[in-house]
C-alpha positions in Angstrom: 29.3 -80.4 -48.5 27.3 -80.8 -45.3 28.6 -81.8 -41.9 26.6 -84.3 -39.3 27.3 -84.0 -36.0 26.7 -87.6 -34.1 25.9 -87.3 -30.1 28.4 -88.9 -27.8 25.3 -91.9 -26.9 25.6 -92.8 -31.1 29.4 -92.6 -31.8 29.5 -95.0 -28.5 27.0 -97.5 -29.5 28.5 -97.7 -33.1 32.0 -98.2 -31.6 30.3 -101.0 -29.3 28.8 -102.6 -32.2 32.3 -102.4 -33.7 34.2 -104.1 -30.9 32.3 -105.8 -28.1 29.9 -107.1 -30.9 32.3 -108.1 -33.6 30.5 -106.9 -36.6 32.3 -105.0 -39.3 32.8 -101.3 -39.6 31.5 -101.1 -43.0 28.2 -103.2 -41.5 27.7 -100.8 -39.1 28.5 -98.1 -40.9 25.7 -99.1 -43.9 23.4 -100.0 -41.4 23.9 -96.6 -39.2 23.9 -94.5 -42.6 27.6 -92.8 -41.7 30.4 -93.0 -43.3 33.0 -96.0 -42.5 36.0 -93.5 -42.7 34.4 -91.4 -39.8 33.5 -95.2 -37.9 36.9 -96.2 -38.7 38.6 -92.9 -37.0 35.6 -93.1 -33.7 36.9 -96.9 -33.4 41.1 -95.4 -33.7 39.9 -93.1 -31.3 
């Protein structure tokens, strides 16, 4: 199994576009190409 690591600038924007933006984590994450579990736990975060 491999393992991304995601820069501090990325995890924030998706988290924005979760939030401020109102769009859905599963959007974001189809449109980013991550995984919604790992957007879900940035957002928790």
């Amino acid at each position: 199994m491999s393992y991304q690591r995601y820069s501090e600038e990325f995890r924030s924007e998706a988290i924005k576009q979760v939030t401020e933006r109102g769009h859905s984590v599963s959007d974001v994450s189809k449109r980013l190409g991550i995984s919604g579990k790992s957007l879900y736990a940035w957002v928790s975060a």
